[in-house]
MIKELO-978517 format. One line per field, with one value per atom (N, C-alpha, C): residue number from 0; residue in one letter; x, y, z. Coordinates in pm, 1 decimal. Layout:
BEGIN
k	(NUM ...) .
r	(A ...) .
x	(X ...) .
y	(Y ...) .
z	(Z ...) .
***
This chain:
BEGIN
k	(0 0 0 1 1 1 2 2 2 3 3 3 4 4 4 5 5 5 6 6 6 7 7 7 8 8 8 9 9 9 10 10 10 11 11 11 12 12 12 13 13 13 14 14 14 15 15 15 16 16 16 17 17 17 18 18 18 19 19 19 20 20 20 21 21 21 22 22 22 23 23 23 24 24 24 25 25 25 26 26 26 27 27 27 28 28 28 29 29 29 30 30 30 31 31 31 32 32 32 33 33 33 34 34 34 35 35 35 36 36 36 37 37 37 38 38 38 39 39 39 40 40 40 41 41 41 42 42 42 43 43 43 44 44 44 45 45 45 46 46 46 47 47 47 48 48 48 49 49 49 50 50 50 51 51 51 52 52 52 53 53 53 54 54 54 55 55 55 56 56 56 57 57 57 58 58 58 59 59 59 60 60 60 61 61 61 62 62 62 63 63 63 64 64 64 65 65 65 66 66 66 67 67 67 68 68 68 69 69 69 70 70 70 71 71 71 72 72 72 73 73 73 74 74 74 75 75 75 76 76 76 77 77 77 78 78 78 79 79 79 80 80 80 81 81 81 82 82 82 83 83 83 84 84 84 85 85 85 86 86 86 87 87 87 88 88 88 89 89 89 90 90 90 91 91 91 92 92 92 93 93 93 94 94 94 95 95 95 96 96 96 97 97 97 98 98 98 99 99 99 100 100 100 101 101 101 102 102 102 103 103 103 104 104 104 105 105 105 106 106 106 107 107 107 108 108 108 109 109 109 110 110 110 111 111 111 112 112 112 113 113 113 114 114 114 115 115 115 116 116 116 117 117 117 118 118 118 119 119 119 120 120 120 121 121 121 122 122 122 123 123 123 124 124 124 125 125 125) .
r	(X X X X X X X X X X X X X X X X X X X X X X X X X X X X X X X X X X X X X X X X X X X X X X X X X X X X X X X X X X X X X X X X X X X X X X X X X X X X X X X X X X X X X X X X X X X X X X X X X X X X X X X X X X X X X X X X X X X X X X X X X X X X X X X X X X X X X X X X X X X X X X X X X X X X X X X X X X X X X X X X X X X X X X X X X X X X X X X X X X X X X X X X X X X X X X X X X X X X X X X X X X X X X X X X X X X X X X X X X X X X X X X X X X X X X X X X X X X X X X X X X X X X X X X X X X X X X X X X X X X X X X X X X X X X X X X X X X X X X X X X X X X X X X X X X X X X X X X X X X X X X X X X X X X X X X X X X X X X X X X X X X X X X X X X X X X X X X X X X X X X X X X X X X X X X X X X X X X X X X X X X X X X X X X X X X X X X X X X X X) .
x	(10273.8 10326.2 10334.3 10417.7 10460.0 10378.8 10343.5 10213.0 10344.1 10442.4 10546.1 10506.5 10547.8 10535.6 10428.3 10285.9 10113.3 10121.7 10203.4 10231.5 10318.8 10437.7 10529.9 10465.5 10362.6 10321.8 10189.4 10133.2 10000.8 10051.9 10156.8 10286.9 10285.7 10363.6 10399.9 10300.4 10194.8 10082.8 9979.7 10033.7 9986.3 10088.1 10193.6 10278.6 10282.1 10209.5 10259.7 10092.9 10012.8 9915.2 9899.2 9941.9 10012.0 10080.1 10146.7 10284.4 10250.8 10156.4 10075.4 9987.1 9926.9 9833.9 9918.1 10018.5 10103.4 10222.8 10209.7 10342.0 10314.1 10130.1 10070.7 10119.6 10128.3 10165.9 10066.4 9979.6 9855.9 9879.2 9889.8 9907.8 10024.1 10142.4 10287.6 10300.9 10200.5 10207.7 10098.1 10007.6 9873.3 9945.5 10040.3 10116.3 10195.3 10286.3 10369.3 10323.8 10193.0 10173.9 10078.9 10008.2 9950.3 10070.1 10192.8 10313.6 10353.6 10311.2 10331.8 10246.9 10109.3 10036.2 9894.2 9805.5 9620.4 9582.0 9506.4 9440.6 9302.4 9239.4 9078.6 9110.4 8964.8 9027.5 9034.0 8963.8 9019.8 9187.0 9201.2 9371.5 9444.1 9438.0 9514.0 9474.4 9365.0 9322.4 9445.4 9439.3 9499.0 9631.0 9701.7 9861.2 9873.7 9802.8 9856.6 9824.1 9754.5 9753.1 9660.3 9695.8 9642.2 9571.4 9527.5 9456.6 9307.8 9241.2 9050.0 9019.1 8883.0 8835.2 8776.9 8748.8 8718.8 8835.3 8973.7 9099.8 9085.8 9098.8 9145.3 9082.1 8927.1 8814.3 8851.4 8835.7 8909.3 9046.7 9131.4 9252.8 9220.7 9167.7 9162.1 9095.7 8945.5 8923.7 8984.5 9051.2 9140.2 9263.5 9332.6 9386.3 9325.8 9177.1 9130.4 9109.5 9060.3 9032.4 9152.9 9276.7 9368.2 9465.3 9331.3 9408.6 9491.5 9576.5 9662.4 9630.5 9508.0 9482.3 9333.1 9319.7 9198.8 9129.6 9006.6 8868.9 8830.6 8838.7 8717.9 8626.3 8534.8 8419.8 8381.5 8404.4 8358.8 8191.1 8137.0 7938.4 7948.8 7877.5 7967.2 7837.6 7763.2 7697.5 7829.1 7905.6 7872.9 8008.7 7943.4 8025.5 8181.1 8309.0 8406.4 8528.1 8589.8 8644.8 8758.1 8854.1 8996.5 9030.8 9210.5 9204.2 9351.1 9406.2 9519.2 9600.9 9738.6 9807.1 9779.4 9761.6 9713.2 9866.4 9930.5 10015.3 10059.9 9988.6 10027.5 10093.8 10049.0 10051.6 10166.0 10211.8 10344.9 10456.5 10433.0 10540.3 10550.6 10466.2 10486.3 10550.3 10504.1 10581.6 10673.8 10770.0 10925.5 11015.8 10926.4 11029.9 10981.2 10847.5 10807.4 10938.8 10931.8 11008.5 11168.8 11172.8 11346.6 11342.7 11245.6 11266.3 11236.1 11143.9 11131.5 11274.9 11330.9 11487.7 11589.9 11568.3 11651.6 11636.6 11533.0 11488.1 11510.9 11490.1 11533.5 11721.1 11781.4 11906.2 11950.6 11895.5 12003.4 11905.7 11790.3 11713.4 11798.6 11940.5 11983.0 12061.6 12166.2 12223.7 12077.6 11989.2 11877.5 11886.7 11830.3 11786.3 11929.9 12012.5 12122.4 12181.3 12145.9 12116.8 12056.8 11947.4 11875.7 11878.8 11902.0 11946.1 12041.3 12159.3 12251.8 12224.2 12123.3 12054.7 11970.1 11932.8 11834.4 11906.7 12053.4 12135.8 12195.7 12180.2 12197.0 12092.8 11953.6 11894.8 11882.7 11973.4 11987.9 12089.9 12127.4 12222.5 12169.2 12203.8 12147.1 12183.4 12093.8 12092.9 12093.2 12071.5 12072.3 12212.0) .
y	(8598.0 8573.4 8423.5 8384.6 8216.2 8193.1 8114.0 8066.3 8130.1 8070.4 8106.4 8245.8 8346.1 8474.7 8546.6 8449.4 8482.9 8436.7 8282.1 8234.8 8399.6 8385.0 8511.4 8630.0 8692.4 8811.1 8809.8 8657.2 8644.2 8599.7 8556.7 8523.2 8712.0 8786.1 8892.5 8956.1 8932.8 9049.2 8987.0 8796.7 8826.0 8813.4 8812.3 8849.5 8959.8 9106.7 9213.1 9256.6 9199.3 9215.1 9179.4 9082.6 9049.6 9128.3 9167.8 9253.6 9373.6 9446.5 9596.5 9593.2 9470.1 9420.1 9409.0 9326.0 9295.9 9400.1 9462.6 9605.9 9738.2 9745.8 9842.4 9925.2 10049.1 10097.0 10037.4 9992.3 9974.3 9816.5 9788.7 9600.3 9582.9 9626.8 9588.2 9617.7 9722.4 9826.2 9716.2 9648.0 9550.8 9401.4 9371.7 9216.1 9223.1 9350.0 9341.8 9372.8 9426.6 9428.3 9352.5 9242.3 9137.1 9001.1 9040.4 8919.6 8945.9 9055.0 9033.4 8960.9 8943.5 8889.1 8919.3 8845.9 8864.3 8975.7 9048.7 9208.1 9237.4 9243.7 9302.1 9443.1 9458.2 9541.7 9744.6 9744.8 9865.0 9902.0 9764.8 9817.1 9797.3 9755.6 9708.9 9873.8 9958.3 10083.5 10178.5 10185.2 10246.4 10221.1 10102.7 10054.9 10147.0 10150.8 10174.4 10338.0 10422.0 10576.2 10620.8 10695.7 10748.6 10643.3 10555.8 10457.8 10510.1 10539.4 10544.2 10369.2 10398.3 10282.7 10207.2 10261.3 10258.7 10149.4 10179.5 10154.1 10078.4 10076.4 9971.1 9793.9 9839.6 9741.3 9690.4 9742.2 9683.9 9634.0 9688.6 9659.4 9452.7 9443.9 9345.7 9242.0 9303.0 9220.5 9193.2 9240.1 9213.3 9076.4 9098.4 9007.2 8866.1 8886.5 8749.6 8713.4 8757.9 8718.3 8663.6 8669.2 8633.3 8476.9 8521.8 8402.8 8410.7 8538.1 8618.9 8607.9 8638.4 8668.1 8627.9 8589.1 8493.3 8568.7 8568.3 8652.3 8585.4 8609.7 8508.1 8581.5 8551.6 8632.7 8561.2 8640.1 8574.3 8602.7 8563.3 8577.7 8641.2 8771.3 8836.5 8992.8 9072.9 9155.1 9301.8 9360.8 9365.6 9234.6 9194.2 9081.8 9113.3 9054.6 9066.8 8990.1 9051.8 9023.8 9016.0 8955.2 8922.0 8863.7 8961.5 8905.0 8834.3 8791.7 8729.8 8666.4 8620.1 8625.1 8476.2 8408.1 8261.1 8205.3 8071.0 8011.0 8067.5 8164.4 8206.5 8348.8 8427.1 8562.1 8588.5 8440.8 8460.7 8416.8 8379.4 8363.9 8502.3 8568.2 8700.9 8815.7 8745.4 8843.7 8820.5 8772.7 8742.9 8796.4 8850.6 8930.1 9089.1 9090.7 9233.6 9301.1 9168.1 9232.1 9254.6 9135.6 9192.3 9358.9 9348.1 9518.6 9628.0 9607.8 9670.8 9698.8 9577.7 9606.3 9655.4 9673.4 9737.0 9845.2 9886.8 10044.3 10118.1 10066.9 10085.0 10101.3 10008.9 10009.2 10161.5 10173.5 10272.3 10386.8 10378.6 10526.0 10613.6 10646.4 10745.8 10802.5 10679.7 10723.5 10724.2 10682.6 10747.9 10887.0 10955.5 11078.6 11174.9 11079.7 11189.3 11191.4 11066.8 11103.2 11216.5 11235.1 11307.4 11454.3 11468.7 11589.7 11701.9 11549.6 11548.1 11577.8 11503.5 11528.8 11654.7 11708.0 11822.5 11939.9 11897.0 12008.5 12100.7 11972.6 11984.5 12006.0 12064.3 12054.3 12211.4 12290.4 12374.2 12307.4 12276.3 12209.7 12091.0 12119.7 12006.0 11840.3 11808.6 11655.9 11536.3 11591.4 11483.1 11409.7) .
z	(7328.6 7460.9 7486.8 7504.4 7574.2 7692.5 7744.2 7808.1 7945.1 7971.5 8097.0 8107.8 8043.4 8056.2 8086.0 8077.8 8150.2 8290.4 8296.8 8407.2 8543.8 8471.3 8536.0 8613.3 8486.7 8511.7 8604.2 8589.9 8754.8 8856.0 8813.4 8984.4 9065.8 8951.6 9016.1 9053.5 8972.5 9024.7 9127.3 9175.7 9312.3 9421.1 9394.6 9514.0 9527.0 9403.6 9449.3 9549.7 9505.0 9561.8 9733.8 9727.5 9873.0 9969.6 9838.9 9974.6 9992.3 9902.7 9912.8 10027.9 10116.3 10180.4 10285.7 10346.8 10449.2 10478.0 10371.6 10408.8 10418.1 10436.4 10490.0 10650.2 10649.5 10771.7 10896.3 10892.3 11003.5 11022.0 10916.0 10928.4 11000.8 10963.1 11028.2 11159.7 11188.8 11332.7 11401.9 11364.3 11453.4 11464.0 11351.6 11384.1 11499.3 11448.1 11578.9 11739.3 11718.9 11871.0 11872.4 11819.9 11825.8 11857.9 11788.8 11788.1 11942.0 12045.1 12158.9 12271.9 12248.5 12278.5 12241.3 12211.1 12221.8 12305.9 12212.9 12269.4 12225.4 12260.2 12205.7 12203.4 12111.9 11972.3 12090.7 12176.9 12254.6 12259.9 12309.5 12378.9 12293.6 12153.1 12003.0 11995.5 11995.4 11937.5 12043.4 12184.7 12238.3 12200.8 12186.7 12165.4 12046.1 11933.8 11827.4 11801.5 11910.4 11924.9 11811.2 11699.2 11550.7 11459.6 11518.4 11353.8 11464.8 11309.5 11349.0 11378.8 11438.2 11443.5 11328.7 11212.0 11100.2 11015.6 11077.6 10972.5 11040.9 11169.3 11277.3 11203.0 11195.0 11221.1 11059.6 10938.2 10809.3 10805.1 10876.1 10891.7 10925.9 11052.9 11107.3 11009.6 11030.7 10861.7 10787.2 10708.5 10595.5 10665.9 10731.9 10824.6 10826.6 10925.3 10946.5 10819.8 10742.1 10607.7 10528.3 10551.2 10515.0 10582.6 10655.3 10761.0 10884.5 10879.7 10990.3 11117.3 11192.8 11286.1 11287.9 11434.6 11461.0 11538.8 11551.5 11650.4 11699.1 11869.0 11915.6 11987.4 12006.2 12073.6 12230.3 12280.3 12464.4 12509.6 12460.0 12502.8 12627.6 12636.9 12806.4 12724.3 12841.6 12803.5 12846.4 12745.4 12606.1 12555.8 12440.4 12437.7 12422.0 12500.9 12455.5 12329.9 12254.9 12128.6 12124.2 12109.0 12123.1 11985.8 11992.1 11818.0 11889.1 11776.3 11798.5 11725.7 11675.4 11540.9 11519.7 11394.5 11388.7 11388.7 11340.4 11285.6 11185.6 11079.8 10991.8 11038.2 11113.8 11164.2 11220.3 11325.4 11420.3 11323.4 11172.2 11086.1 10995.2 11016.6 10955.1 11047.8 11180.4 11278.7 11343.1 11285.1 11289.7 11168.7 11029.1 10962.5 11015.7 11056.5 11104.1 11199.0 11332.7 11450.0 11396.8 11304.5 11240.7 11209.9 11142.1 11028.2 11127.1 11252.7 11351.1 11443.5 11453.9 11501.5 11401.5 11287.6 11177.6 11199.5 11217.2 11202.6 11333.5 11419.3 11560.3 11574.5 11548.1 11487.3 11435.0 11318.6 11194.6 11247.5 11303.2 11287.4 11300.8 11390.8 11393.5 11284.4 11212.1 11088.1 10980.6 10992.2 10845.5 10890.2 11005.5 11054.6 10968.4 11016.0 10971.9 10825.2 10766.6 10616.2 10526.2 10626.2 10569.6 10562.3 10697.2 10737.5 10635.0 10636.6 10490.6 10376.3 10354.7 10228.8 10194.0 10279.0 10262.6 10295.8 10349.9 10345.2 10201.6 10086.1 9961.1 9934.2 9935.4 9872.4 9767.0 9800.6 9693.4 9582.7 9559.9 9496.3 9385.9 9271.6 9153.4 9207.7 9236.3 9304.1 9200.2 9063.2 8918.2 8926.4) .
***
């Protein structure tokens, strides 16, 4: 192997590592309603309906840990916690809200793709 081609293949395997991390259903769904404004972690739980608190609380982790999104803690009995998208976070949540308006967009011709599609589904689809 040519030293380029060790180079190539730890490029891809950390951009793919990356994008398995940021193109998670829970991550894309907490930027974008973090890219609307700072929420402690209740009303981020209520906004987003179906994530446990479990996913929620790793979810975020994983984030701050990335740099994405910042925690601050307000000293207050019980203390309050506010997360919020860093410099890095509100540049991720500007291709989010695009793909969010894409999808918003075509949802109706996908729906009806499919529909399409599963109309064939007796039919050899090879």
């Amino acid at each position: 192997m040519k030293p380029t081609d060790t180079q190539d293949i730890a490029t891809c395997q950390r951009i793919s590592a990356m994008l398995s991390r940021i193109g998670d259903k829970w991550t894309l769904l907490i930027v974008r309603a973090l890219g609307r404004e700072p929420m402690r972690f209740n009303a981020l739980k209520r906004e987003l309906g179906s994530i446990s608190q479990k996913m929620l609380t790793q979810t975020l982790r994983n984030l701050e840990r990335d740099g994405m999104v910042s925690r601050t803690v307000t000293p207050s009995t019980p203390p309050q916690v506010e997360y919020a998208l860093t410099a890095m976070g509100h540049d991720l949540f500007r291709p989010i809200a695009a793909l969010a308006e894409w999808t918003w967009t075509h949802a109706d011709a996908i729906e009806a793709a499919r529909a399409a599609y599963d109309g064939r589904s007796g039919q050899d689809l090879r």
